[in-house]
C-alpha positions as CSV (number, residue, x, y, z in Angstrom):
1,X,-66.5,168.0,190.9
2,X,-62.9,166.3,190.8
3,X,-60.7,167.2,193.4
4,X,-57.1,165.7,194.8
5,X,-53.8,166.5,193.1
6,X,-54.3,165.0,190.3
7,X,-56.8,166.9,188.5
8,X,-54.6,167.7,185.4
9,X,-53.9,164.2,184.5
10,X,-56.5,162.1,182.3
11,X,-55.9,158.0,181.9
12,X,-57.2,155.9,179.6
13,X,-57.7,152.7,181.2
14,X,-57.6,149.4,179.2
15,X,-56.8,147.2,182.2
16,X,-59.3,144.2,183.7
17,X,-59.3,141.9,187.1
18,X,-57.7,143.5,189.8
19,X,-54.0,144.8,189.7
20,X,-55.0,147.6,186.9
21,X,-58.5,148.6,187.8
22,X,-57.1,148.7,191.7
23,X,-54.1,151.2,190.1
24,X,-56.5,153.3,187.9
25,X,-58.9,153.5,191.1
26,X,-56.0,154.8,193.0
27,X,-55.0,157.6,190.5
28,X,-58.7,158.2,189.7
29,X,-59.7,158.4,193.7
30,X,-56.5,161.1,193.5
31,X,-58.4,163.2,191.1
32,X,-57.6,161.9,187.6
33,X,-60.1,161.5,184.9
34,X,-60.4,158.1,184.3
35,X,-62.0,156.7,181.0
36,X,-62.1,153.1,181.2
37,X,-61.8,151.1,177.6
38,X,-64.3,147.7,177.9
39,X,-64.8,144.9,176.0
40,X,-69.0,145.1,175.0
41,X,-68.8,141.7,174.6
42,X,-66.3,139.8,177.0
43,X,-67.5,140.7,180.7
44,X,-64.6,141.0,183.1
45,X,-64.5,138.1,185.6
46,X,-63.8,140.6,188.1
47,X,-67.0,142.6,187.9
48,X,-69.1,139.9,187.5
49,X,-68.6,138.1,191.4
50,X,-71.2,138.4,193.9
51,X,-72.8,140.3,195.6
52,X,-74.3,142.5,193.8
53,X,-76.1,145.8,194.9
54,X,-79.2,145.8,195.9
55,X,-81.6,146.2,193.1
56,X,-79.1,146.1,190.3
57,X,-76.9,143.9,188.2
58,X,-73.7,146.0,189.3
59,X,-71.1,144.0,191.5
60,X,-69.8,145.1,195.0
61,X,-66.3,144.6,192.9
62,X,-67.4,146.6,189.7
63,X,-69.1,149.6,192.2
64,X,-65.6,149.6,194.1
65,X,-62.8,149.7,191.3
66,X,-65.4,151.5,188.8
67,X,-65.5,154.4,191.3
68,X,-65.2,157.9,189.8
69,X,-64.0,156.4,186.2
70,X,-66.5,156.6,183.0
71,X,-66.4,153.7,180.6
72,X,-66.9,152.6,177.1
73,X,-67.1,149.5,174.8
74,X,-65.5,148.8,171.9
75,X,-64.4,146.1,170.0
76,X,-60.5,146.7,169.7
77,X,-60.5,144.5,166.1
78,X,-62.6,147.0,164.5
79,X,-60.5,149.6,162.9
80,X,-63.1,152.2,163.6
81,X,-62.5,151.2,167.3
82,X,-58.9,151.7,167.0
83,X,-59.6,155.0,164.9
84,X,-61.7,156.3,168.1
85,X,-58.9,155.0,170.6
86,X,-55.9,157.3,168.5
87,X,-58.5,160.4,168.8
88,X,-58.8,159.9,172.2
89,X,-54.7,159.9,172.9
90,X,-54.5,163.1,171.7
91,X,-56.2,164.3,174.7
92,X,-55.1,162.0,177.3
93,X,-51.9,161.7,179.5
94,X,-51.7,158.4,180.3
95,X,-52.3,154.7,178.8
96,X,-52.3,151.4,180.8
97,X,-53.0,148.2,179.6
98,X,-52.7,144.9,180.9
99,X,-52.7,142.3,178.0
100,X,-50.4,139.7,177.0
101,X,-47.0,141.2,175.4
102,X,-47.6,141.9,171.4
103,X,-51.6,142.4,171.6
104,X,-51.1,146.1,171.7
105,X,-48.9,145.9,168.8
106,X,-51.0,144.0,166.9
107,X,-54.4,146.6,167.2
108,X,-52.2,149.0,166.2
109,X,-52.1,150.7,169.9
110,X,-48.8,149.9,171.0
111,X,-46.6,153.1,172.4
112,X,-45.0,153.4,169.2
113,X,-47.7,154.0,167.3
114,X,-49.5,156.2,169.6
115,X,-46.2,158.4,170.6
116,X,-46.5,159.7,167.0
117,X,-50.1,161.2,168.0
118,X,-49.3,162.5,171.5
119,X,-45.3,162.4,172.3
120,X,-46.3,163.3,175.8
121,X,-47.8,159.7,176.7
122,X,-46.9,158.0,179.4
123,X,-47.5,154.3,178.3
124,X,-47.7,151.8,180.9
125,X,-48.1,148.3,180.2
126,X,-48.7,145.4,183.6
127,X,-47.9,142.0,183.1
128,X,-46.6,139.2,184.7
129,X,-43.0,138.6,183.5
130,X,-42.5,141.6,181.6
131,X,-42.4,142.6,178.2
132,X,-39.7,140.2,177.2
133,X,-37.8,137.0,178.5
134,X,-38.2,133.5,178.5
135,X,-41.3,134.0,181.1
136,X,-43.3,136.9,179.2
137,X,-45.9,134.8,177.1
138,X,-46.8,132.7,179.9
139,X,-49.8,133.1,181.7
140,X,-49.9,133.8,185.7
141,X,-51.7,134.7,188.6
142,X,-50.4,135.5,192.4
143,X,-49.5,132.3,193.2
144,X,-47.7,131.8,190.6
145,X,-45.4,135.4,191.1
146,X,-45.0,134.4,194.6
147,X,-43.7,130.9,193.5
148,X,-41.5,132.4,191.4
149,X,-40.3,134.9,193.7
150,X,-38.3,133.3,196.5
151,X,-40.4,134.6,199.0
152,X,-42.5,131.5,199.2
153,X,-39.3,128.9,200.1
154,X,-39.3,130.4,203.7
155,X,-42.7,130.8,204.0
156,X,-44.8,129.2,206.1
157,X,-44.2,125.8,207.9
158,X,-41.1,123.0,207.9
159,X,-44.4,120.3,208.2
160,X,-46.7,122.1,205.7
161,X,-44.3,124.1,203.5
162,X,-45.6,127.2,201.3
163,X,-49.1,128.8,202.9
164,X,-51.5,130.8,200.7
165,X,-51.8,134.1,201.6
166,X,-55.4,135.8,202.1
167,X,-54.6,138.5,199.5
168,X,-53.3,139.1,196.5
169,X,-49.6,140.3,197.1
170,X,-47.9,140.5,193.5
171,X,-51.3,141.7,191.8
172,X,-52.1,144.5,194.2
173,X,-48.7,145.4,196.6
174,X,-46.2,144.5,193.8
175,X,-48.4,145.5,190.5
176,X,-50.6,147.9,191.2
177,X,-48.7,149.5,193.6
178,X,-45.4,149.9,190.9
179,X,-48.0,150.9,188.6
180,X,-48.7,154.1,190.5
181,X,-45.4,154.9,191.3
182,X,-43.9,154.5,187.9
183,X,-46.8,156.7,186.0
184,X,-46.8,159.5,188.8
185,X,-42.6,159.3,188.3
186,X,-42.6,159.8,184.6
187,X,-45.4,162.6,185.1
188,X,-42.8,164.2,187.3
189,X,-39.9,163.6,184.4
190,X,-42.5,165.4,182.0
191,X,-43.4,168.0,184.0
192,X,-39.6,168.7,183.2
193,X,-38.8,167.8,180.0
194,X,-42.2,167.5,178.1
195,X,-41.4,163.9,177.3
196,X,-43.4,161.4,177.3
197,X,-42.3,157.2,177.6
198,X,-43.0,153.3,178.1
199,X,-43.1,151.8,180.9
200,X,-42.7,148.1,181.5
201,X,-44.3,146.7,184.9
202,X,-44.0,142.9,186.0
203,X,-45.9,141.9,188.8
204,X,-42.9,138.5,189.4
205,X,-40.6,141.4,188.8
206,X,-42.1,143.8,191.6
207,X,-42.5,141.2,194.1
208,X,-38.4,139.8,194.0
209,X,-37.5,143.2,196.3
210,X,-40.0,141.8,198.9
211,X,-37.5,139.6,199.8
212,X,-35.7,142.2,201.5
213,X,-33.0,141.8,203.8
214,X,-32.9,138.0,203.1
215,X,-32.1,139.3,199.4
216,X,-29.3,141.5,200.2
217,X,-28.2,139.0,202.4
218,X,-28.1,136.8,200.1
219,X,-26.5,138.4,197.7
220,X,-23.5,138.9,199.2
221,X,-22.6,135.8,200.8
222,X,-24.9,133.0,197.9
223,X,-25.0,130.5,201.0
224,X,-27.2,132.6,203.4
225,X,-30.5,131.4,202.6
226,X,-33.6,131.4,204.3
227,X,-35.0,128.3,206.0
228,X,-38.8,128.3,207.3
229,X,-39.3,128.6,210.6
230,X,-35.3,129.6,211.5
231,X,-35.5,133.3,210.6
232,X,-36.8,135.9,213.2
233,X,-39.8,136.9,211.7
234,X,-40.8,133.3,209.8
235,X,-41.2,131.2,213.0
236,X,-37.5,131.1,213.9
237,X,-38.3,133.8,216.7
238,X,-41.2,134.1,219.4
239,X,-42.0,137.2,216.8
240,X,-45.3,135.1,216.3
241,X,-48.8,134.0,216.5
242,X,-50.5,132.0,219.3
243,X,-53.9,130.7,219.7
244,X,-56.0,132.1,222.3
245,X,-58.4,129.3,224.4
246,X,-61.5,130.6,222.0
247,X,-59.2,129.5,218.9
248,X,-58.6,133.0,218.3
249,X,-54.8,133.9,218.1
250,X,-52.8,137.1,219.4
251,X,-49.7,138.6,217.4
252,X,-46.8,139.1,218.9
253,X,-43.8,141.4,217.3
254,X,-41.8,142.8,220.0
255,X,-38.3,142.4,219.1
256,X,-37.0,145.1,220.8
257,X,-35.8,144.5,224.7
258,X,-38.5,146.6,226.4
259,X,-41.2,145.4,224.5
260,X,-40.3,141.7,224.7
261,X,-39.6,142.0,229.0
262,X,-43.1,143.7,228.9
263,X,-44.3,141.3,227.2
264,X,-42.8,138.3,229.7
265,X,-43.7,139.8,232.9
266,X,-47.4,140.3,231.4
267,X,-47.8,136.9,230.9
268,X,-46.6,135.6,233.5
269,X,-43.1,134.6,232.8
270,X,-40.4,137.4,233.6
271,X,-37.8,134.2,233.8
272,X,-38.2,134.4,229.6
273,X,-36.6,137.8,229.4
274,X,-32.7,136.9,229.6
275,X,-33.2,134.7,226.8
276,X,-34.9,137.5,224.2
277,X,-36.7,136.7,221.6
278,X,-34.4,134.1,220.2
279,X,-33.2,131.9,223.0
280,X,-31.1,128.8,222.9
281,X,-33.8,126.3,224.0
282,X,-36.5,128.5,221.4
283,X,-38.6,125.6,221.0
284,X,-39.5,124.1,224.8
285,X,-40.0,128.3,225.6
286,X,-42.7,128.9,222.4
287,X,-44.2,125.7,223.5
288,X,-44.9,126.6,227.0
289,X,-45.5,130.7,225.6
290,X,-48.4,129.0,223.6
291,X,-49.7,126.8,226.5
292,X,-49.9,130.2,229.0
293,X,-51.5,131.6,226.2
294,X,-54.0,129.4,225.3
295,X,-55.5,129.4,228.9
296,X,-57.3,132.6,227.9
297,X,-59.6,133.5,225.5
298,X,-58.7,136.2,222.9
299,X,-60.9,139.3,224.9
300,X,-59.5,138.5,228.0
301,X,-55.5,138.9,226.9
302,X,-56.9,142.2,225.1
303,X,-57.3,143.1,228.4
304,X,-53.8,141.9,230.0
305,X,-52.1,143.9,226.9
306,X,-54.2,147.4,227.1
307,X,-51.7,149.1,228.8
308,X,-48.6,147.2,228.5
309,X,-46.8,148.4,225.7
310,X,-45.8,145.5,224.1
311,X,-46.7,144.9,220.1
312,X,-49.0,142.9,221.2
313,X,-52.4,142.8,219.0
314,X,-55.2,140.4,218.5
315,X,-56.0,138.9,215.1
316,X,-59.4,140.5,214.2
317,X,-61.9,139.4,211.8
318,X,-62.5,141.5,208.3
319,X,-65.6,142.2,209.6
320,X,-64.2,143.7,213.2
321,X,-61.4,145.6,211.0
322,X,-63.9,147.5,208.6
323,X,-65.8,148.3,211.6
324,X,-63.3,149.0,214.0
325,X,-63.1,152.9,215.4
326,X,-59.9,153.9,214.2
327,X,-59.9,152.8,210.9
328,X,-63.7,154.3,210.3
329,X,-61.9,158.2,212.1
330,X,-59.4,157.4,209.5
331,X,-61.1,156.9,206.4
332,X,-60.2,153.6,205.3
333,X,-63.5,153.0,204.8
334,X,-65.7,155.3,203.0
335,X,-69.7,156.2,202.4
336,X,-69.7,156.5,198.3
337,X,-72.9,157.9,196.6
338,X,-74.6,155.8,193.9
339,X,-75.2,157.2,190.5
340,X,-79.6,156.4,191.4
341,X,-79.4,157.5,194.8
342,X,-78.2,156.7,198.5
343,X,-74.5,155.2,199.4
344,X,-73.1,152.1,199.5
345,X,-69.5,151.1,201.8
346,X,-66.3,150.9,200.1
347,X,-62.5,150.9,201.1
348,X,-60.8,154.1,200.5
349,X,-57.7,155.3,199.8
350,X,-55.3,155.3,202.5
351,X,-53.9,158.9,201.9
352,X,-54.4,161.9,203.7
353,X,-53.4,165.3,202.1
354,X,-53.8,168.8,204.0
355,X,-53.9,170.5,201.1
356,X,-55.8,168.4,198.5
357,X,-58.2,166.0,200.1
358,X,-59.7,163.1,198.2
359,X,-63.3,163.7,197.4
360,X,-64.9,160.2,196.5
361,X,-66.7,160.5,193.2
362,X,-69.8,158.3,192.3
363,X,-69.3,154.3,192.4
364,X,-69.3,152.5,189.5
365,X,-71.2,152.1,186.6
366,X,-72.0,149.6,184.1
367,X,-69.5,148.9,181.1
368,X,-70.3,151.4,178.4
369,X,-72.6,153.9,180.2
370,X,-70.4,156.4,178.8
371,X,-70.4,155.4,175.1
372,X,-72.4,158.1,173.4
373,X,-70.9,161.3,175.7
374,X,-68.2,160.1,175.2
375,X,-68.1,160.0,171.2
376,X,-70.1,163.4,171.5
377,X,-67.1,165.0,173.1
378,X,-64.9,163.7,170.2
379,X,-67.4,165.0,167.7
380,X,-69.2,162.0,166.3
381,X,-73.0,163.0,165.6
382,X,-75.7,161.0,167.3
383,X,-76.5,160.1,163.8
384,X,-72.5,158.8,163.3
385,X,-73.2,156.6,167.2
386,X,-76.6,155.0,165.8
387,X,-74.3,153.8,163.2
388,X,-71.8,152.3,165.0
389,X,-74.0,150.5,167.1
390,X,-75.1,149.1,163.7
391,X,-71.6,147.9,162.8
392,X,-70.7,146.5,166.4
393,X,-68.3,148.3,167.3
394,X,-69.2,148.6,171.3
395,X,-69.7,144.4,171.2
């Protein structure tokens, strides 16, 4: 049974890869109703990465972002598709789709078409650049965003330049992320008004605010701009990381004066202090901060730091994060039940409501296992289904 505040809302989900299917999962692990629209015959690339499940042909990726949605095929260029898809948005509340600008249009699906059938929809369309500009045809991916973004020209090093970051920060902070808020904000507007509308997400376009302060610095006075390794929190400060003698490294974010004098006399070097965490001669003091600190191994500063209160943390492993105690008592990471039996680990969603917890429904399922209940709902005979398997309309 669904539960979460969302229960009244239903989506219909054209989205593939991550930035959509991570959004849907979202709103779906909330309590939507999810119905996921699938290509029979083009596999997302997504699903289709290893590992797989024990015993099956579903993907640790498909079994995660597939979680509590249904799903069925159809091949969008047949009109009786498209005929299915405009019965189906009489019943829905929302529509997000991630394709190109104009490919909506062009089946026949795009918001103006369907506003006629439902004027409630909320319409959401994710893409890189946006629906229109010089940018909006062109194909992307993160690195791309985050090229385009400014963020990447005082990132990283002054000897290695840009660094590649270990996630996907335009697709799933920027996009996804937008995604939700926007939809849930024009539910709110219709709650009110009963009107339904577009919405217009670009992942370049989410990721630009990133920038911050450096951004409304900038903005002001056009000459303040960033330089790698000379602001406080890209290398221009001891707001750092330093290796530990294991090759392990420590963080190290205490900007404030009590945290960085804890810091100093816990290493051994209280004669750092009156200098903070910018002092004049910043490079000879991080040099000798990362020689003190790589005379012990990463366990053995956990220990100096685990009761001095200084924003110091170590850098742990994906593996020592999943399994770490406070993030298993907090639910980040979840127990899901498969559809044939037994559980399989997943991340959750990091929200935690008094009132209407988050009860994770079944992990995913194979594209299309919902085809013919799905058609049954709308009607269709299983005599009607037989026949459109004939005519290839789930390919």
């Amino acid at each position: 049974m669904k539960s979460g505040p969302l229960t009244h809302l239903k989506i219909l989900d054209f989205s593939t890869l991550l930035p959509g299917p991570y959004a849907s999962l979202v709103l779906t692990d909330l309590g939507a109703d999810t119905l996921r629209i699938v290509s029979g015959s083009r596999p997302d690339i997504a699903t289709m990465m290893p590992p797989f499940l024990n015993g099956t042909d579903i993907s640790a990726n498909a079994a995660w972002l597939g979680r509590g949605k249904r799903s069925i095929t159809l091949n969008l260029k047949k009109k009786k598709a498209v005929t299915i898809i405009k019965k189906l948005i009489a019943e829905y509340d929302i529509l997000l789709e991630q394709f190109r600008p104009g490919v909506m249009q062009r089946l026949g699906l795009g918001y103006e078409d369907l506003k006629t059938i439902n004027p409630g929809l909320i319409y959401c369309s994710l893409t890189g650049y946006g629906q229109d500009g010089p940018y909006a045809q062109k194909a992307g991916h993160d690195i791309n965003y985050l090229a385009r973004s400014g963020l990447m020209s005082y990132s990283g090093t002054k000897s290695h330049g840009p660094v590649l970051t270990g996630m996907q920060i335009a697709d799933m902070a920027a996009g996804s992320n937008n995604t939700i808020i926007a939809i849930l904000a024009a539910v709110l507007h219709r709650n009110y008004t009963g009107k339904g509308q577009y919405i217009d997400i670009s992942m370049r376009d989410g990721v630009v605010p990133f920038n911050g302060m450096a951004a409304a610095a900038a903005l002001v006075d056009d000459g303040l701009h960033p330089v790698r390794e000379e602001d406080v929190l890209n290398g221009g400060s001891l707001y750092d990381f330093y290796e530990t003698k294991d090759n392990e490294y420590l963080s190290f974010g205490g900007l404030e004066p009590q945290f960085f004098k804890a810091f100093c006399n816990a290493i051994g070097y209280p004669e750092f202090i009156k200098g903070g965490v910018i002092p004049d001669d910043i490079e000879q003091v991080k040099l000798r901060i990362k020689k003190k600190i790589k005379t012990k191994t990463r366990k053995e500063w956990e220990d100096v730091f685990k009761q001095v209160d200084a924003c110091v943390e170590p850098v742990l492993t994906l593996s020592e994060t999943l399994n770490s105690p406070d993030i298993l008592k907090r639910g980040v990471v979840v127990d899901v039940a498969l559809p044939e039996g037994g559980t399989v680990r997943q991340l959750g969603t990091p929200m935690l409501f008094s009132g209407t917890p988050i009860h994770y429904a079944k992990a995913g399922q194979p594209a299309g296992t919902d085809n013919k209940n799905v058609l049954l709902e709308l009607g269709y005979t299983k005599e009607a289904i037989e026949n459109f398997k004939d005519s290839g309309i789930f390919n």
